[in-house]
C-alpha positions in Angstrom: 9.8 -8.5 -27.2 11.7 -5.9 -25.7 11.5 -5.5 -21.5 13.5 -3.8 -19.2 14.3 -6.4 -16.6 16.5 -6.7 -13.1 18.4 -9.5 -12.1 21.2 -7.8 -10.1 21.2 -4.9 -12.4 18.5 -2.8 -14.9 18.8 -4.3 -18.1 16.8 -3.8 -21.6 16.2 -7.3 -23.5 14.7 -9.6 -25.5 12.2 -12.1 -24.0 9.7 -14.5 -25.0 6.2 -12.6 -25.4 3.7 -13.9 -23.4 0.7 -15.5 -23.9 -2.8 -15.0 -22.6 -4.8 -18.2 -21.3 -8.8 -18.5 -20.7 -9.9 -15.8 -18.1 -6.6 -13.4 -19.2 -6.0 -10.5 -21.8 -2.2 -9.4 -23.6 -2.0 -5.8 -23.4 0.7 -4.0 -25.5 1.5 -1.4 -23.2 1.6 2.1 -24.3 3.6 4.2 -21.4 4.8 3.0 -18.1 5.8 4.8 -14.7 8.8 4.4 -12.3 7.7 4.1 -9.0 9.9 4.4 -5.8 9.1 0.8 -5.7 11.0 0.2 -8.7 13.8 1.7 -7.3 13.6 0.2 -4.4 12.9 -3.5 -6.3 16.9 -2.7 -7.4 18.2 -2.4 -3.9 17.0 -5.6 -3.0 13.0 -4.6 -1.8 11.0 -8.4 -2.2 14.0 -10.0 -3.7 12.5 -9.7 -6.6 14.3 -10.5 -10.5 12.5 -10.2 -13.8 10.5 -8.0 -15.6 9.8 -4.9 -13.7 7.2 -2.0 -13.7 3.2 -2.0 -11.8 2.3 1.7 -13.2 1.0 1.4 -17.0 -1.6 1.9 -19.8 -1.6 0.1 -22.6 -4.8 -1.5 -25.5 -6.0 -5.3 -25.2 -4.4 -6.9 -28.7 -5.5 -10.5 -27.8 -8.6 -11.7 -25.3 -10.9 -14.6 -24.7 -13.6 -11.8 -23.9 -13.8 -10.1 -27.6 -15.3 -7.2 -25.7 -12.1 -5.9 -24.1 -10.1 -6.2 -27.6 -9.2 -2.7 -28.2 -9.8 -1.3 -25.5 -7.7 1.1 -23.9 -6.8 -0.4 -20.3 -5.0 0.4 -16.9 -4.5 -2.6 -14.3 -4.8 -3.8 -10.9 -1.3 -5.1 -9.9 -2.2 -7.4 -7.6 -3.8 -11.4 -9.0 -5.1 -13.1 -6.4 -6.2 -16.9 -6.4 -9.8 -16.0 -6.5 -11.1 -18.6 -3.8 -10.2 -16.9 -0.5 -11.9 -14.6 1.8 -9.9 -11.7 0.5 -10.7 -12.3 -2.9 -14.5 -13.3 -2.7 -14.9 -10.1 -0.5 -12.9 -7.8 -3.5 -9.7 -7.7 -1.5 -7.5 -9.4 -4.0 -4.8 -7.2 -2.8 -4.3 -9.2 0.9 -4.6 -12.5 -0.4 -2.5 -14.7 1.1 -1.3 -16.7 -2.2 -1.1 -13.4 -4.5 1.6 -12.4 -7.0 2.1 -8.9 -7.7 3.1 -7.6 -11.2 6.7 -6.0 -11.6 7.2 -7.2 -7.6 6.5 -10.8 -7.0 5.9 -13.8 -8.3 4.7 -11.6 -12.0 6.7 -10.6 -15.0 5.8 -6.8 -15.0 4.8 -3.3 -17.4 8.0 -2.8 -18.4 8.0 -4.6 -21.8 6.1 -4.2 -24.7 3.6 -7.2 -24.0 1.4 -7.7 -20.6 -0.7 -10.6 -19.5 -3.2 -9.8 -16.7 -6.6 -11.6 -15.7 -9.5 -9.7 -17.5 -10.4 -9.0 -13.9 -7.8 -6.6 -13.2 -8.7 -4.7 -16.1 -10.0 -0.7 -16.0 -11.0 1.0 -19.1 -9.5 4.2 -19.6 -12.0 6.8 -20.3 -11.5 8.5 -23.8 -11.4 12.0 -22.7 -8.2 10.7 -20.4 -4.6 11.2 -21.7 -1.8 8.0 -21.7 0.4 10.2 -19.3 -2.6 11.0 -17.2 -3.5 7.2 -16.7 -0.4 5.9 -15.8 -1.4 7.7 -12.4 -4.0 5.1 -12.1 -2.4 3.3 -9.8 -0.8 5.4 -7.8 -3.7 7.5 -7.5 -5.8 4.4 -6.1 -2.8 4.1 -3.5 -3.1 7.4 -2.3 -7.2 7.2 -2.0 -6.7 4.0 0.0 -5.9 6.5 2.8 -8.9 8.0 3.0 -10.8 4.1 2.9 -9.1 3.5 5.8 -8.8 6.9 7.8 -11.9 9.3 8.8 -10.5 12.4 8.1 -12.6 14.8 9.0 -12.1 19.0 8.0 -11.5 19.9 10.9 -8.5 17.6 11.9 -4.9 18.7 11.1 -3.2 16.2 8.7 0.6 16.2 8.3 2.3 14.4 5.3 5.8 13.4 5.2 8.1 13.6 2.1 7.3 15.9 -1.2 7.8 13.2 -3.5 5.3 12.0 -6.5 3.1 10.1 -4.2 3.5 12.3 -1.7 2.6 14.8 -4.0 -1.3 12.9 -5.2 -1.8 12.3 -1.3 -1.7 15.6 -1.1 -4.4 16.3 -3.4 -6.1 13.2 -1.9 -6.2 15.1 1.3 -8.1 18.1 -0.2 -11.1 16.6 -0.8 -11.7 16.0 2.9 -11.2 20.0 3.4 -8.5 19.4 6.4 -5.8 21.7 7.1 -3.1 19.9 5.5 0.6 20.5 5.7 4.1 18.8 3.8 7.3 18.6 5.3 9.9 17.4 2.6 13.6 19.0 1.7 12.5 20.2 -1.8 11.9 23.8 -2.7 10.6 23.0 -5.9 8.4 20.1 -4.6 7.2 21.8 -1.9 5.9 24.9 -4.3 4.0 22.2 -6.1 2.5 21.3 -2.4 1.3 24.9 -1.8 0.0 25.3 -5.7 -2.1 22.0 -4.6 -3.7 24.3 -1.5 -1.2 22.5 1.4 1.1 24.8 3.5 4.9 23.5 4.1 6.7 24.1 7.2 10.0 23.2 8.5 8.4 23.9 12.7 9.6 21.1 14.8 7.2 22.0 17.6 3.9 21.5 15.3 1.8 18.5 16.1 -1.0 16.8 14.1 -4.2 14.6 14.4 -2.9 12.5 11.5 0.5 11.9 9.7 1.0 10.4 6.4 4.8 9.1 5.8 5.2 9.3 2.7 9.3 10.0 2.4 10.5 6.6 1.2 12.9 6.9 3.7 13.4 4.6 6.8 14.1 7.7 8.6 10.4 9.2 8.0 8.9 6.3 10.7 10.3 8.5 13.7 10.3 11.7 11.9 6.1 11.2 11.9 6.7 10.2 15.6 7.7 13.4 16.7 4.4 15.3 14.5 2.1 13.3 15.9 -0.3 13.8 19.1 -1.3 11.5 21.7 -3.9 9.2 20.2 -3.1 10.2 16.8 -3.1 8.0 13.8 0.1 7.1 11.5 -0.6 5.8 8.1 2.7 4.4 6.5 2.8 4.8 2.7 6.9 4.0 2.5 8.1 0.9 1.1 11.9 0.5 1.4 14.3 -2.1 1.3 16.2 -2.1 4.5 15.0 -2.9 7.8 14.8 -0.3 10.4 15.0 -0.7 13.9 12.7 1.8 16.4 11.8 1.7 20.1 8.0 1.4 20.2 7.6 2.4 23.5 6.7 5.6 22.9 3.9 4.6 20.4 2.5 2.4 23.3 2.4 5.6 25.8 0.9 8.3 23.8 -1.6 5.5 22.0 -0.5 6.3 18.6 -2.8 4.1 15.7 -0.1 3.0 13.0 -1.8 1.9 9.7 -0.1 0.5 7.1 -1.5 1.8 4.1 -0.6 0.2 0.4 -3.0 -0.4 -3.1 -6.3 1.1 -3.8 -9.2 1.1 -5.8 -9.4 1.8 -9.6 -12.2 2.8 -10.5 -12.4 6.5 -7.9 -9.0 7.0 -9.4 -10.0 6.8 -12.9 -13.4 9.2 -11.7 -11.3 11.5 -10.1 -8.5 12.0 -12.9 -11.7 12.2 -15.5 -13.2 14.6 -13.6 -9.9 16.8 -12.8 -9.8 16.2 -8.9 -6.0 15.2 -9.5 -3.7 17.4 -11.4 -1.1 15.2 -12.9 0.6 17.2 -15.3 2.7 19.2 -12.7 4.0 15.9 -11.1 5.9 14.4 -14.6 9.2 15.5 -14.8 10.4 14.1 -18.0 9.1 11.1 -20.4 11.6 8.3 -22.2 11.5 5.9 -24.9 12.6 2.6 -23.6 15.8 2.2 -26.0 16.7 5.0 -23.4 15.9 2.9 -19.9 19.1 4.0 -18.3 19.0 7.9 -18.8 15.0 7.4 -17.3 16.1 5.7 -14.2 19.4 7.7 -13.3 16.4 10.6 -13.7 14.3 9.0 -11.7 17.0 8.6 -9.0 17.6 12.5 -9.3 13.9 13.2 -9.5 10.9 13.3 -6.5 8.8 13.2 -9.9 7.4 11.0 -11.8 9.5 9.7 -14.7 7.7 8.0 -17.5 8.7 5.1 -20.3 7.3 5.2 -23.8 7.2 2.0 -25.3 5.0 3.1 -28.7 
């Protein structure tokens, strides 16, 4: 089968297909996002080398459970061992002996063949477009927030970056009915902000209750330092290669909460794409076959959008 793969550099070849054991389903996948993690996966983020690609929708072609053949499916990325406290509470995504598809330890979406535990498995509903489920995932991610955080209408929420995640967290936001507002460095991205119902500023002497950084750059860590108040709450959505290297001393004085903040749930993202709580049209900037991998990820590169493979 074909698969776009990285082992120092983004290749397209041919690999073995894989094959589903008892308790697992192959899933020829459909359409595929790139993610910033992908991006980051080919600076050197997890040291990670094979198959890449987490963001996908694709149908079941073989199963042990003859009721998912067929189907239409989005996935979980994470596969937990099943046997630990995380994953007997439903919180496969902090087990300690996980693998994570397209990231660690898992060949990923990009390819024309997927194996995943059944478990991981969401049907897509009908009425739900390919290009619109490939948000799945990231989606889930940017609902995660709002499992972990109380925001409440009348707090002031900042978000940092104008990026495609940046861009769904903003929509997240809105359904809490807080004043929410995006700093990024993109005209274009920030008018897709505003059409979502968030103002944009570029004030340096604005503060907020909450800050969301979201820039995928190291830089956004003390950049959501200086926007947020005394006993205020950071959520980190970044994921970046590099290390970074920040005095926390500050954090410690004005009693600043830092969450990290990283997967979510499926099945509220699939209800609120079916229902048209998440506009996900606006955020694709263009759409590839994968013969054309290279020209999709120099895009992606180029793009705070979301770039998207077509393997059918």
């Amino acid at each position: 089968m074909k698969a776009i793969v990285f082992d120092n550099k983004v290749k397209l070849m041919d690999i073995e297909k894989p094959v589903a054991k008892e308790g697992e389903s192959l899933i020829e996948i459909a359409k595929a996002g790139i993610c910033n993690t992908d991006i980051e996966i080919t600076r050197g983020y997890m040291e990670y080398s094979g198959v890449m690609g987490h963001e996908f929708v694709g149908i079941v072609k073989e199963s042990f459970n003859s009721s998912l053949v067929g189907k239409r499916v989005v996935g979980e990325i994470n596969v937990g061992c099943g046997d630990c406290e995380f994953c007997r509470s439903g919180l496969e995504r902090h087990c300690y002996n996980r693998s994570v598809l397209g990231i660690f330890n898992h060949q990923g979406a990009f390819a024309e063949y997927l194996v995943l535990p059944d478990k991981n498995l969401f049907i897509v509903p009908d009425s739900m477009s390919d290009s619109q489920a490939v948000f799945t995932e990231p989606i889930a991610a940017a609902l995660e927030i709002l499992e972990q955080v109380h925001i409440q209408p009348c707090d002031k929420v900042a978000i940092v970056g104008d990026g495609k995640l940046a861009l769904l967290i903003v929509q997240a936001i809105q359904l809490t009915g807080a004043d929410c507002t995006v700093f990024g460095k993109h005209e274009s991205k920030l008018a897709i902000a505003e059409k979502f119902g968030a103002k944009t500023s570029n004030d340096e002497n604005l503060k907020f209750d909450i800050v969301v950084e979201a820039s995928g750059k190291p830089e956004g860590l003390m950049f959501a330092k200086k926007k947020i108040k005394p006993r205020g709450t950071i959520v980190l959505k970044s994921t970046y290669a590099s290390d970074i290297t920040i005095n926390m001393s500050q954090f410690v004085v004005d009693e600043i909460n830092i969450v990290g903040s990283r997967c979510g749930r499926f099945e509220p993202a699939l209800r609120l794409i079916e229902n048209s709580s998440f506009n996900t049209d606006a955020l694709i900037d263009k759409e590839f076959n994968v013969e054309d991998f290279d020209k999709a990820f120099d895009t992606s590169l180029q793009s705070s959008l979301k770039v998207i493979l077509n393997f059918k």
